[in-house]
Structures are given as C-alpha cells and as structure tokens.
N, C-alpha and C positions, 0 to 999 in steps of 0.2 A: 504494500500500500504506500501513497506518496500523500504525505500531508504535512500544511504549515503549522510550525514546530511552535506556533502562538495561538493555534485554537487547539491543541494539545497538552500545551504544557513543556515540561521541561525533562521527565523522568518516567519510565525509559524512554527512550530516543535511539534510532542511528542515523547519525547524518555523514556521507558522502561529500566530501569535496573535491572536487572538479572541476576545469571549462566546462562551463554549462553549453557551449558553443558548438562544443566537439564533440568525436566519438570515445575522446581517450577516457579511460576508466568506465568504459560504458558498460561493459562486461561484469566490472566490479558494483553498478549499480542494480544491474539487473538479477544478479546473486543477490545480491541484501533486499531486492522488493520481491523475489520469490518465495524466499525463506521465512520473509516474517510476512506473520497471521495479525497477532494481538500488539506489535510492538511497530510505530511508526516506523517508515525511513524516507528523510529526506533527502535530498540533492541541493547540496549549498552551491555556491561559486567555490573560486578557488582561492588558498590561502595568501597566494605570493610565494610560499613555498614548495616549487615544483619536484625539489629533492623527495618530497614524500607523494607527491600526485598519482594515484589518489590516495587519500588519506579517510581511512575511516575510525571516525568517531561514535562509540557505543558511551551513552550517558545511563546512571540510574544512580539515585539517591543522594545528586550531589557529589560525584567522583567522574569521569569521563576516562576512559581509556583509549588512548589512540594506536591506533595500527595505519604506519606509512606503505603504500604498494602492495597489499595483501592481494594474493590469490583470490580466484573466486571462488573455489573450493574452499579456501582458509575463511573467508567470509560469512561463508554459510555456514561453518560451522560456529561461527560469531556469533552471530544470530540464535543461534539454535540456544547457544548457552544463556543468550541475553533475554530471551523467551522463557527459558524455564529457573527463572528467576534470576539468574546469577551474572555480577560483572565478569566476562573475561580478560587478565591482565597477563595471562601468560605468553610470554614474546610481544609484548607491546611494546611498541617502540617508547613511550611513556606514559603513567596513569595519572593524572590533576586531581585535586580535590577542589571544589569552588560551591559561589553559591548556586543553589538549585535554579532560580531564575537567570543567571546572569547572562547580557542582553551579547558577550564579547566570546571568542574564544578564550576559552583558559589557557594562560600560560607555565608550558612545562619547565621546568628547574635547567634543560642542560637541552642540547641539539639546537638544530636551525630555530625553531619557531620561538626560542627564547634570547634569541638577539632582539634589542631595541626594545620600542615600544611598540602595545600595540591597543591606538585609542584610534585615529581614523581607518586602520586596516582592522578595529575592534569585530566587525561585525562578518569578516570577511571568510567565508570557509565553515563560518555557526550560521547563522540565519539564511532562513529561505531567503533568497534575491530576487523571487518574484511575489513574497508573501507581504501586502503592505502591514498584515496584523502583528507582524514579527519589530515592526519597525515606531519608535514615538518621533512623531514629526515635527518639525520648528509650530511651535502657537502662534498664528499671526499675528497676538497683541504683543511678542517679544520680536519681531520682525527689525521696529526700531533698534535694538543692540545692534544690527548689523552694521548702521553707520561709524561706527569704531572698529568693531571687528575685533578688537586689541591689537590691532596693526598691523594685520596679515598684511605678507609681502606676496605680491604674484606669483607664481611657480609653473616652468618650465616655457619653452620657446613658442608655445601657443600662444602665449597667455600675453595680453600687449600691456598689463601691467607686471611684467618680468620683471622680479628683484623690488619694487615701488611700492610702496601703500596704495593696495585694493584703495581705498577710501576716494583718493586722490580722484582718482578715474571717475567713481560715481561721482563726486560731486563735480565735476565738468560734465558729466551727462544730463545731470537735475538740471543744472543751469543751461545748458547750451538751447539753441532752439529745436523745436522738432519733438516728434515722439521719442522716446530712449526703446530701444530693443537692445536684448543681452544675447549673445553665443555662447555658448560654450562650445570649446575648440577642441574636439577628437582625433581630429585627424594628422596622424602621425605616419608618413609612409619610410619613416627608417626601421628600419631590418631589426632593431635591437627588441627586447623586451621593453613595456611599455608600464609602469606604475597605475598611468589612466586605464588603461586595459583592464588591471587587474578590479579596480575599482569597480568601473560600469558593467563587469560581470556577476562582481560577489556581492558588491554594495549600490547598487545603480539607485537607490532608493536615498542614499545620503548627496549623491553628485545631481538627482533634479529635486531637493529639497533646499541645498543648499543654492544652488540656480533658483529656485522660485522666490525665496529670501532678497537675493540680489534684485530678483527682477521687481519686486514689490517695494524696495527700497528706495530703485529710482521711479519709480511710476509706470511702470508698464505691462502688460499682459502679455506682449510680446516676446517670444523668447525660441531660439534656437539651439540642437544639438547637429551640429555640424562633425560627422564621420566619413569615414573614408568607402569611397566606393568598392575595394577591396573587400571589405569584412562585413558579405550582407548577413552571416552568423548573427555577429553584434548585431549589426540593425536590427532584424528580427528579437533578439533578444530583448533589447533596448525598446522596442517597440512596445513589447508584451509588458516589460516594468512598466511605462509611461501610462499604458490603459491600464495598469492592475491598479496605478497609484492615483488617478484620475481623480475622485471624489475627494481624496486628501489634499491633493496640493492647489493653492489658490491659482497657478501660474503654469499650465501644460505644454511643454514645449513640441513645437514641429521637427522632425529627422528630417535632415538633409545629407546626403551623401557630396561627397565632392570628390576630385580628383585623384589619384596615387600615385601622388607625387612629392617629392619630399618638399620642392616651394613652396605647394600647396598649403602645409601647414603652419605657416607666417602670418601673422595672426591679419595684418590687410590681403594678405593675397586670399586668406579662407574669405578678405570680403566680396575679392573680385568674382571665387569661383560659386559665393551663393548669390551674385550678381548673373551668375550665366556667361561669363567672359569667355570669349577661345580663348586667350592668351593669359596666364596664370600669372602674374608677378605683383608684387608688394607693391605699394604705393606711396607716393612721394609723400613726406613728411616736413611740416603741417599741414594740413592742419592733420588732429592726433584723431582714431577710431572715435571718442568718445565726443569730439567734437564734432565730427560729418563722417558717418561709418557707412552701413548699409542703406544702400540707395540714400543715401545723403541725413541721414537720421543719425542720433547720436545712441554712439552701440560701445556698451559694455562686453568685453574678449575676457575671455577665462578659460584657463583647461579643468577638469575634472578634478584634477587634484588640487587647485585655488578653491573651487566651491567646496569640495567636502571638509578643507579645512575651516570655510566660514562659515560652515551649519555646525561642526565642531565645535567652535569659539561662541557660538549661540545658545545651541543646545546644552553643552558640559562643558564651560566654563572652568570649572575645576581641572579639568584636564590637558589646558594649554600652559604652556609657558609662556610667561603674558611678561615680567618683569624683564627682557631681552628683545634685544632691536631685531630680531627677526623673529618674532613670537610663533606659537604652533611646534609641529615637528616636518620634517620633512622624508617624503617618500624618495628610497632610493633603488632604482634597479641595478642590480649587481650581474654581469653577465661578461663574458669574453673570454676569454681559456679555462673554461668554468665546465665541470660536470653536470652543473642544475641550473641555471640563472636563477634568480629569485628577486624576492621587493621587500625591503626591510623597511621599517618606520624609525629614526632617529631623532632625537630630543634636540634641542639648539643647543646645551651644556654636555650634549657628548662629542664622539671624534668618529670619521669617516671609518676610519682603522678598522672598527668591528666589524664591514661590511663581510674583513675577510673571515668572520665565523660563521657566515651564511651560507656556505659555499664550500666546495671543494677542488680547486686547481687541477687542473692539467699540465702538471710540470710546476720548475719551482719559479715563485714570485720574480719579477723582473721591473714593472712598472707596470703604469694604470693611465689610462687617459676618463680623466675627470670631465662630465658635462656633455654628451654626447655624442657623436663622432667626430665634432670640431670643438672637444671639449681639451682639456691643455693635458700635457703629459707629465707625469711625476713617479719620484722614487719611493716619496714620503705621503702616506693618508694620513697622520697624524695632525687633523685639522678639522676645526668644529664643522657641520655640515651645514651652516649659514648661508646666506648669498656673504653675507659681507666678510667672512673669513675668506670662503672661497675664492672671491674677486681679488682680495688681498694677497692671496697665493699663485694667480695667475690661472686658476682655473675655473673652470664651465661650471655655473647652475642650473643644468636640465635635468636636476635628478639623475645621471647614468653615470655610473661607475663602471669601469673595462676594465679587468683584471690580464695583466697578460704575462706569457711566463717567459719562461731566461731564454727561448728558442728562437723569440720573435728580435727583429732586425728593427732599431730605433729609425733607420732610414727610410727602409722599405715600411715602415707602418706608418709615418708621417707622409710619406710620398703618396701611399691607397689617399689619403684623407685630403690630401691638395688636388690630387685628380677627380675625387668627388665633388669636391668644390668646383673646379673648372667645369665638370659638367650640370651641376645643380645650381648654379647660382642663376639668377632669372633675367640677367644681360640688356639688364635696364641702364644701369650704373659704367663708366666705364672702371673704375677702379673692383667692380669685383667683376665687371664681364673679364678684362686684361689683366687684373691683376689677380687672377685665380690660375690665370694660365700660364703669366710671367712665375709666379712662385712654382709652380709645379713644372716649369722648365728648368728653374733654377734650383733643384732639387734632382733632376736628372743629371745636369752636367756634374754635380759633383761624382758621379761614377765614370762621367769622365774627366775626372780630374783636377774639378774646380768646384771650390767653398769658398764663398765669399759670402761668410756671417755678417758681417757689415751691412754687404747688399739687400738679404734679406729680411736684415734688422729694417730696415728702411722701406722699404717694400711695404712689411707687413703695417710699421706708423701711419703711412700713406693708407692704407687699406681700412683700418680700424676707424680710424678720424673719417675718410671720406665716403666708404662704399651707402649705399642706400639700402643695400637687403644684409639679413644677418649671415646669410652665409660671406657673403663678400666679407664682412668687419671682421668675423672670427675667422674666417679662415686661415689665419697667419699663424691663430694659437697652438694649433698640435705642433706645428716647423717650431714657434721662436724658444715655449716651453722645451722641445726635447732639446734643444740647442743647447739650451743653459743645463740640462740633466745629464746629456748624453755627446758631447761636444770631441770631446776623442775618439768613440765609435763610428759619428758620422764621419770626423775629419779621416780616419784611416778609408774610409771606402773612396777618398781621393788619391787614392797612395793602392787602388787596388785588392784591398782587404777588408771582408766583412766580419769580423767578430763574432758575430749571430752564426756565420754560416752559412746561411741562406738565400745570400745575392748572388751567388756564383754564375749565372745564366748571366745575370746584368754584366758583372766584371769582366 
C-alpha cells in the first residue's frame, strides 16, 4: 500500500527514498509495497545522499532503522519483521532514536547522512513530496517576516540576487513600475549534480511555499517555475506537487520549460527564453531584472535553493543562523572523482573541509574546483562556506564542490573549463565572445612552449571588469586560481613534461 505518512501517523512506517523521477530503486519499492498488508510504505524523494540510494527506512515506536541499497529480497524480509511487530536492526546501516512525530529525517551518529546540517534538506528522503498533509505551510499573516528574511543572501548562478540581500531586489520590485512577477530559476543544463534538483524532488512543497511568500510580499499572483526542457520527469513531477498543493498556497505558479543550455540558465537570458526569443543570451545591464524583467514588468529571479531558504527563515526561525553576514546555511553539491556525488547542508560557522566526509574518492585528494565548472581551483577547503569567505578566497559561490584526485593534470582541467567557456559564452560581449577564446588559446600554446602568466593575468582583469555574461567574467577563474596553486606543474608542461601524466598525446 502507498500512503501519506501525515494521514497515518508516524509508527510503523517504511519509507523508501529515491528519485521519484526514475526507475532507480524501483524494484526496491515494489518489494516493500508487496510485502506489507497492515504496515504503510511510502516513496519519499531523495536524501542528497546517493551513496545509500535507495535507502530504506523502517520507523516504529520512535527509533527508525535505516538500510542503504538493500536487496529486494533483503526488503521483504524487512517488512515481514516490521509487520509482525518487530524493528529490524540487524545489518543496518544505522538505527536513530527521535521523536515519534518528527517533521525531519533523523540524524544518525557517524556515515554520510550525519555530515552538516540538516534543517532545509530536513524534510528531504522523510516526507511524502507529493503529500501536502505531510507538510505546515508559511500562515499568510506571517508573510510580512519575509521582508527581512534575516538577510538571506541569493544563492547560486540562477538567482540575479547572487551573493546580495534577497530584500534588496524586492524592494526595487514594490517600487518600480508595473506588475512584479517572481521566477524561480531551475534551469540548470550543467552536467554536475544539482542541490535544486535535489530539492524540487524530495521537498518541492518548501521551494513553491517559499516562492508564494516572495511573491505575496511584493504584490503579485504572478509567479513562475522556469525548468529545463530536458527533464520533463521533473516537470511532470513538479506539476503533480503544484496541483497537490493548490488549495494551500495563496500564489500557484505556471511551469515553463526552457532551453538546454547552459546560457540559458543566467538569470536574464531565462528572461529572454520565457520571452520566446530564438536567440538565448543575457541582457545588457541596467537596467536590473527587478527593475524591467519579463516582458518589461518588474520580476523577482531566484533559484530553488534562495526560496526554501526564505520559507526556512519564516517558518523556523530558530533554525537559521541569523547573527552572521550570510545568514541561513548553504547547500552544497559535492561530486567529481567521487564514488556517490551527494548534497550536504552547511552552517555559515562551519568549513567546506567536511564536504570530504560525504563522499568517497577515486584516488587520493589532489584539488577541488570551488563554485561550478568556472568555479576557482584550490588545494585548501578549509574555508567557511559563505559567499563572502568564498569571494575572499578566490572562489565560486554556486554551491558545487569538485573533488579531484592526484591523476588529474592542473593544465589539462583548466584548459576543459576555458574551452567550455569559449563555447558557452553567449557572444554578445566582445571580451567574453574573444576573450574566452584568447585564454583558451593561450592555454594551448603553453604545450607549446609558452607561459606567459602575466598575459593571462591581464587577460582575465580585462575579462572580469568588462564581459556582460557571467560566463565571460568568471571564466578567467579556474586559469588565474590554478596559477597561483599549481604554477610549476603548469610551467613544466612548457618544458615538455606533464607531472599528472596524462598530456602525453598533447606533448
């Protein structure tokens, strides 16, 4: 049987998490809805942590036993024990004790799921994601907190208040002319794992709560989720949360799919392409989205991960770090010479460093590129997961951490990331249409034989100060970052010799 774990209760339960998306674990779902008669099972999303996908959880009396990747054979007979009254904890990967209600995943003492925090990935891999009964929704008469927010800062390259006080932006919306409509920006067509993903799968019900908040704050009823035409899974998904949640939320947003592309996801180019534009590219600035956005109205940009931390900061206040300049926590995708990628939730008073408990390498540690594929390279995570530490380090705030190990060639993984630039960038501008191609020329010839750090020292100044799109401004960062980390490895591939190993075709 499949039923929401809130017109049930809380003990006994099995709940399953999974992509709700896919077929993966589907096997392990269909064991556990065979097997039990008397004992619920639901189908949650998924935790963020793929190392145990699927992961089942058997609840009764207040203790939860989890089993990561069990057989379906091993499932049923899960069940069976769970049925005839008894918790199974033998070979669990770990057993929690918590409250009988509680609205969060439990967390276990030691493995993945007990890195970081976990208050906006709380509900992520427990609760039905299509059940609104599972879920307490923002009260409209507390709607007003949201104009403070506690100072949520934007988060990730969607989001056109990146790194800035959310606030900022609405009140240039209230005030400007015109209707205000709000986006939220899903659409992400880079390759990496996606934190928002994870979100609008397990928690879709906290990302258009928090978007209805926003959008009642500045006066609108208008409100967008803008996704990628790729993943009509989600859409369908997403569709299904929106009507399940319908009656609850003051504010229903419309799905729009867009393009699959990675310009695409710049928080003006998503305006051009829910504009219907052939031609995808960002848009000259000022005036700002929130000033003249969609079709000329003043439109609030957010990713998924900005709204469910300001229905967070609404709803359970208690649970933000409000005393620091970048209040909240921050989701981070951890993925690149990685056995599991996964999405860890971090506190502003912690350090990136933990990410590597999340995870298990492919080889030994080497460097990480901070911030997404144009996000900067380092030797060192030992750095709060802020925007403003981060900036202050030279690297990327897009939530994505790349772990990569000793095999990888600081040249050659800089050079992938300048040729992606050359072809991503949206050849508006001439400093990033030229100058994505100049750096990435100038990245080649040092295999034949010339480094000229200087050059590209300057190159990339020009580039940051001038280009119009963000690929153009950051693309400098993976080059000038490994420069300063890895500055003898590159120089010898001018002399012939790659260190790594690995360029020898180039050489």
């Amino acid at each position: 049987m499949t039923r929401g774990t809130g017109a049930v209760g809380r003990s006994p339960l099995v709940r399953v998490a999974t992509d709700v998306r896919t077929d993966a674990g589907e096997a392990v779902v269909t064991a556990a809805q065979n097997s039990a008669d008397s004992v619920p099972v639901v189908r949650t999303g998924p935790t963020g942590t793929t190392a145990y996908d699927p992961l089942v959880m058997l609840t009764s009396a207040g203790q939860t036993a989890l089993f990561g990747g069990p057989s379906p054979s091993l499932v049923r007979d899960l069940v069976a024990t769970l049925e005839d009254g008894d918790l199974p904890t033998d070979g669990a990967t770990a057993v929690v004790g918590h409250d009988p209600e509680t609205p969060t995943l439990p967390i276990p003492d030691a493995g993945p799921l007990s890195v970081g925090r976990r208050t906006v990935l709380g509900p992520c891999g427990w609760a039905d994601p299509l059940e609104p009964d599972d879920w307490s929704f923002v009260s409209p008469d507390r709607t007003a907190e949201a104009a403070t927010a506690f100072g949520i800062l934007g988060r990730g390259r969607g989001d056109a208040a990146a790194d800035d006080p959310v606030i900022d932006v609405w009140e240039t919306a209230r005030e400007a002319d015109g209707d205000p409509v709000v986006v939220v920006n899903a659409n992400d067509a880079s390759d990496l794992p996606r934190a928002d993903e994870t979100l609008l799968t397990a928690a879709p019900f906290a990302v258009l709560d928090g978007l209805a908040a926003v959008a009642e704050y500045v006066g609108t009823e208008d409100a967008v989720v803008y996704l990628n035409e790729a993943d009509s899974p989600l859409h369908r998904h997403l569709q299904r949360a929106v009507d399940a949640a319908a009656e609850a939320l003051p504010v229903v947003p419309q799905l729009v799919a867009g393009p699959d592309e990675y310009r695409a996801g710049e928080p003006t180019a998503a305006l051009e392409a829910l504009e219907g534009a052939d031609r995808i590219e960002p848009r000259l600035q000022p005036p700002t989205p929130a000033e003249r956005g969609l079709y000329g109205r003043p439109t609030v940009i957010h990713t998924p991960r900005t709204v469910a931390q300001i229905r967070q900061a609404i709803q359970a206040p208690a649970t933000m770090d409000t005393d620091v300049a970048d209040p909240g926590t921050r989701l981070v995708t951890v993925t690149g010479d990685v056995a599991n990628p996964a999405t860890v939730e971090l506190g502003s008073g912690g350090s990136l460093a933990t990410v590597r408990e999340v995870v298990e390498m492919d080889g030994a540690f080497k460097m990480a590129c901070v911030g997404g594929v144009l996000g900067g390279i380092t030797r060192d995570l030992d750095v709060a997961p802020t925007a403003q530490s981060l900036r202050a380090a030279g690297l990327g705030t897009d939530g994505v951490v790349e772990l990569l190990a000793d095999d990888r060639c600081a040249l050659a993984t800089v050079g992938e990331r300048a040729r992606f630039a050359a072809t991503e960038n949206s050849g508006r501008c001439v400093p990033g249409r030229e100058g994505t191609k100049q750096l990435a020329e100038l990245l080649r010839e040092v295999y034949d034989g010339s480094f000229d750090t200087e050059k590209i020292r300057e190159l990339g100044r020009v580039m940051r100060r001038s280009s119009n799109c963000q690929v153009g401004a950051h693309a400098p960062r993976p080059v000038t970052t490994a420069i300063e980390e890895f500055e003898p490895e590159i120089r010898a591939h001018a002399d012939g010799h790659c260190p790594a190993g690995t360029c020898t075709e180039q050489l």
